[in-house]
C-alpha positions as CSV (number, residue, x, y, z in Angstrom):
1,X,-28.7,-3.2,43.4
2,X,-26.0,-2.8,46.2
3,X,-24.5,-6.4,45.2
4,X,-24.1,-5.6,41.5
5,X,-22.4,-2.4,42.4
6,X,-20.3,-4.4,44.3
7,X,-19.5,-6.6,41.4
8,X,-19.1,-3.8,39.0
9,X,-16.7,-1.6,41.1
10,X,-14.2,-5.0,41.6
11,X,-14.3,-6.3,37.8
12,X,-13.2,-2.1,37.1
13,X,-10.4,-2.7,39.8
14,X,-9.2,-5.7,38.5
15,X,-9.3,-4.5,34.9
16,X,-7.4,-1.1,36.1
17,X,-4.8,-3.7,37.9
18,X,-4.7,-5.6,34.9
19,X,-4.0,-3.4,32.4
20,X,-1.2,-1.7,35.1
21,X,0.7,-5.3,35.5
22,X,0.4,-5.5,31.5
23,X,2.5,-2.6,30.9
24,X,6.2,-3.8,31.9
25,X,9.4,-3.3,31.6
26,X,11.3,-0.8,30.1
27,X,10.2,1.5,26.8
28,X,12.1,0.2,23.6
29,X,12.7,1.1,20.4
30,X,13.3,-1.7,17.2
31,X,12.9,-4.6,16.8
32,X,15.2,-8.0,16.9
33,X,19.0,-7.8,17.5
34,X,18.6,-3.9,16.6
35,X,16.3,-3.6,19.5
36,X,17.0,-0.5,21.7
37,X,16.3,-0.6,25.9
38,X,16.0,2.6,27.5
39,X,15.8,3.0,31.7
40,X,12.1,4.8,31.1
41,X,9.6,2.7,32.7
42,X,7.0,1.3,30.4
43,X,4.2,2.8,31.9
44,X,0.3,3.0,30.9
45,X,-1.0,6.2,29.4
46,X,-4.5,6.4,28.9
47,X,-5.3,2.8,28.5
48,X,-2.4,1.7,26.3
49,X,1.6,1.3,27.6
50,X,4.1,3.4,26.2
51,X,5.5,0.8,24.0
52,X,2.2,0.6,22.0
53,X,2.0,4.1,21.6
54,X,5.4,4.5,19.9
55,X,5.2,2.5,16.1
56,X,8.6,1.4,15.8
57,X,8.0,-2.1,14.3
58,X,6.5,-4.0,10.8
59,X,4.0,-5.5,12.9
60,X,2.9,-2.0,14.1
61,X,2.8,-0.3,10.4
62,X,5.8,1.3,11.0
63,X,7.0,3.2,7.8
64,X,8.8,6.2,8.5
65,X,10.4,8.1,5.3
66,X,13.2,9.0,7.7
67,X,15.1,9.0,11.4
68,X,13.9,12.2,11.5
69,X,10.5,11.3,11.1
70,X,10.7,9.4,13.9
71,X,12.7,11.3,16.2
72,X,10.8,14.1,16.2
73,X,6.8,12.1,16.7
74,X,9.3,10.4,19.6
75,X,9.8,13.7,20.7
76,X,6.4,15.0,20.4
77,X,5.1,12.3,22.7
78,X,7.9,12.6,25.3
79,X,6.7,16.4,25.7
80,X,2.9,15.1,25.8
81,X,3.7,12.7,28.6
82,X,6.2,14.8,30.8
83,X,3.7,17.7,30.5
84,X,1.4,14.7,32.4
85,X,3.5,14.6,34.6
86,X,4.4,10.8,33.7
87,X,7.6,11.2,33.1
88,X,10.4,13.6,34.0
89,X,12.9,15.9,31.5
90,X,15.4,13.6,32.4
91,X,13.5,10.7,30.8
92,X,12.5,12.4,27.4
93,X,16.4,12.8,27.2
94,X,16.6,9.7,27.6
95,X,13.8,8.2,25.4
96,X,15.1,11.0,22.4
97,X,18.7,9.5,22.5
98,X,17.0,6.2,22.6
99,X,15.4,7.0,19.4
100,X,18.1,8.5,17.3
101,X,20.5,5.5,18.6
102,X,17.6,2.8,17.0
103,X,17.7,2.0,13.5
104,X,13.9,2.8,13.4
105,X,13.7,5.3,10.0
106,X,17.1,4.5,9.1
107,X,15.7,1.5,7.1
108,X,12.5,1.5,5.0
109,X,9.7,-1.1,4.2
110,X,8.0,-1.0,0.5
111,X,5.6,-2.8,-0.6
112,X,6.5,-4.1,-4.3
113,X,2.6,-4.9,-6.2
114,X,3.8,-6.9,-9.5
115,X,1.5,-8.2,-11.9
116,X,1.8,-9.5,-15.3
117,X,-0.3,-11.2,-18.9
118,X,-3.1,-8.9,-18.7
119,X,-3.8,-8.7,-22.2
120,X,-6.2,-6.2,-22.1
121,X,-8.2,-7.9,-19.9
122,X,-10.6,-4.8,-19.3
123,X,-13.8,-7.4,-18.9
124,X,-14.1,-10.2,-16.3
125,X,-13.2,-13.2,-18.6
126,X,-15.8,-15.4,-16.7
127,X,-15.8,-17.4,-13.9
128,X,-13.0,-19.7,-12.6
129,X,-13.0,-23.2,-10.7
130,X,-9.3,-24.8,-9.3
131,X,-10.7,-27.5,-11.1
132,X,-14.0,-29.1,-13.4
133,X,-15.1,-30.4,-10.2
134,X,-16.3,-27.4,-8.7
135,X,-20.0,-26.9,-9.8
136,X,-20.1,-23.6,-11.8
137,X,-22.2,-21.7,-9.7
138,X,-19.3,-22.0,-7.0
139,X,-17.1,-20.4,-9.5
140,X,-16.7,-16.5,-8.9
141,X,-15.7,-13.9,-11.1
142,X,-12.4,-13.4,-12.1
143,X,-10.3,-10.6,-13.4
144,X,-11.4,-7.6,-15.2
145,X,-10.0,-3.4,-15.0
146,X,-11.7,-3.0,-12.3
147,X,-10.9,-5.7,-9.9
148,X,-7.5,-5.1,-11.0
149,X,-7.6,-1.3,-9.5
150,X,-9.6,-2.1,-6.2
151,X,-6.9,-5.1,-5.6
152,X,-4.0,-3.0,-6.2
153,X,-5.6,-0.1,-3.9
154,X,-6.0,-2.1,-1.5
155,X,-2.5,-3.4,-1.7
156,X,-1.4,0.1,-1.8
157,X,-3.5,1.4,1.1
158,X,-1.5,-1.0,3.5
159,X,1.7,0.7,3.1
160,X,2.4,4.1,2.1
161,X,5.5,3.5,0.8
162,X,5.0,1.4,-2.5
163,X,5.6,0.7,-6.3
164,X,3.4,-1.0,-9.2
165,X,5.5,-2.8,-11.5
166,X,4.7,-4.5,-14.5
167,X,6.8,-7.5,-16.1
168,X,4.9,-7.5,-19.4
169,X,2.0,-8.6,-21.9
170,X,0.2,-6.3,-20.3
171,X,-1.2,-5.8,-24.0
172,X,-1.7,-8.1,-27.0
173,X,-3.5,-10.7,-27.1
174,X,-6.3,-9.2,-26.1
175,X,-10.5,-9.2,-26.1
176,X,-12.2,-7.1,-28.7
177,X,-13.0,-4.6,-26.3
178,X,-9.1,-3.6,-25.9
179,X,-8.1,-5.0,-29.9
180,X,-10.2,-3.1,-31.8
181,X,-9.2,0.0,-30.4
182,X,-5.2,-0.7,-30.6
183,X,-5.2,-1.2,-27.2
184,X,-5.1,2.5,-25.9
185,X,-7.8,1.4,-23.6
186,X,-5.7,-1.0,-21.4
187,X,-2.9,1.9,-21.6
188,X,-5.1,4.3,-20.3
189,X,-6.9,1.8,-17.5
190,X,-3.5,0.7,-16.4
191,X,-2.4,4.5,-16.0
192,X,-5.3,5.0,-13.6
193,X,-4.3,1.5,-11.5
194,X,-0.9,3.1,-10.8
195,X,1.9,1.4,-12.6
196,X,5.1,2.7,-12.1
197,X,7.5,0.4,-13.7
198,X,6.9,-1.7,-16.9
199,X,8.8,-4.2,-18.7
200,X,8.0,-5.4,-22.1
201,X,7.0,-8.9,-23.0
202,X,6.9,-10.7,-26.1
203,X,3.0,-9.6,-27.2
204,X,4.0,-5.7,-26.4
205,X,5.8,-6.6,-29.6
206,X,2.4,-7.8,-31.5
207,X,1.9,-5.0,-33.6
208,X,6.1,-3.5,-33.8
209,X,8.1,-1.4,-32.2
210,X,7.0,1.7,-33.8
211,X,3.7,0.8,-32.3
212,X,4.7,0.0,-29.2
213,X,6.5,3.4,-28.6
214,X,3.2,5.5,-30.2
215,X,1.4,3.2,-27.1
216,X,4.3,4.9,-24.8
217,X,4.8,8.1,-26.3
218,X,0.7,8.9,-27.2
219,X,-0.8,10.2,-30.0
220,X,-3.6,8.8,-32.1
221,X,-2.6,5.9,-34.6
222,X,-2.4,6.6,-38.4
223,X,-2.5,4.6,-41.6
224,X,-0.7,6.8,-44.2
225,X,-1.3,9.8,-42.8
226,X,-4.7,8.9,-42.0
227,X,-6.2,8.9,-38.3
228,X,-7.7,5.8,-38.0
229,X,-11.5,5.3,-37.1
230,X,-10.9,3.4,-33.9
231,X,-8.4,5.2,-32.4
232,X,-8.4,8.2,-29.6
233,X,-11.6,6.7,-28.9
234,X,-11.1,6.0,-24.9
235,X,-12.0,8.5,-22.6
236,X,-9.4,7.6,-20.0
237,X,-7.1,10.5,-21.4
238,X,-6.5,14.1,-20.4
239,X,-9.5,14.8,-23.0
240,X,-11.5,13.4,-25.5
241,X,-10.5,12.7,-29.0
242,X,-6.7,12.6,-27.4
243,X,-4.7,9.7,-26.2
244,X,-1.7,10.2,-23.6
245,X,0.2,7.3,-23.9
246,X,1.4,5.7,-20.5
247,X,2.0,8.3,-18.0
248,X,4.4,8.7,-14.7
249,X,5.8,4.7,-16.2
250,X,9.3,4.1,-16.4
């Protein structure tokens, strides 16, 4: 019992040492020729070094919507660790003008998610091999609404600061299960993925312009004067028995 208490008390020593030596040099602020050196020793704070505690890089996940974002988390720490007594007044000084003189915040990272031709694609097509050489039941599913949405979440969830955009034939061409309802359905799917920016395509064009702006605008489709049977059928709309066009898309 004595030995292994031995052996636990040095592999805690040497981890404590190690993860001391690990935290060195100075604390800094960018990244690459905009990188910012302050004199504030890196120094470990509850098992991590300063440095890893402040996200001011990519590779970190750093997305700030401003400098003063930044600034004032920067700030926020420096109190937190001179009220630890780790470092002095002195040193937040330093570390604040450290932070406003960085480019972190002045710049911005978004994430563009484009996609195109999915001609109201609602329903997985099938399966899909690189080639006829891969035995079908290697060959997963492919494409459909909803993979569409949980890819682009996904996509999304990874930076804050995003767009959707569009670049066409998002509609015609489709399956049945988009066609026979004008397509409102893929209009109203593609409003709960998140598009933000469209552009139009030669098949958006399928059924004429006037069309194509009663798919923007909304409203349910008539033939003189008529509503038609198979429109304002979806249920992806504010209500049922409406249909809202594409929403928040420019």
């Amino acid at each position: 019992m004595l030995r292994v208490f031995k052996l636990a008390a040095v592999c805690c020593l040497f981890t404590a040492a190690y993860a001391q030596a690990a935290c060195t040099g100075s604390v800094t602020f960018g990244e690459g020729t905009a990188l910012v050196t302050t004199s504030v020793p890196n120094k470990e704070f509850r098992g991590k070094c300063l440095n890893q505690l402040i996200v001011d890089t990519v590779a970190e996940g750093s997305a700030w919507d401003s400098e003063a974002a930044f600034v004032l988390d920067v700030a926020g720490r420096a109190l937190q660790w001179a009220h630890e007594r780790l470092i002095s007044l002195n040193q937040v000084g330093d570390l604040l003008r450290g932070a406003v003189k960085s480019e972190v915040g002045k710049t911005i990272t978004v994430r563009v998610i484009g996609f195109n031709d999915f001609h109201g694609n609602l329903q997985t097509p099938g399966t899909f091999g690189v080639n006829l050489n891969v035995p079908p039941a290697n060959r997963p599913l492919v494409g459909g609404g909803e993979f569409v949405a949980a890819h682009v979440a996904k996509l999304k969830g990874q930076n804050p600061l995003n767009v959707v955009v569009g670049a066409g034939d998002f509609i015609g061409a489709s399956p049945l299960v988009s066609a026979l309802f004008f397509d409102e359905p893929t209009v109203e799917a593609l409003n709960h993925v998140g598009v933000d920016f469209n552009a139009v395509g030669n098949h958006e064009f399928d059924k004429g312009s006037a069309e194509l702006k009663r798919l923007q605008h909304g409203g349910c489709k008539t033939s003189n004067g008529v509503p038609d049977a198979n429109s304002c059928k979806g249920i992806g709309s504010h209500q049922p028995g409406h249909f809202d066009g594409i929403l928040n898309t420019r």
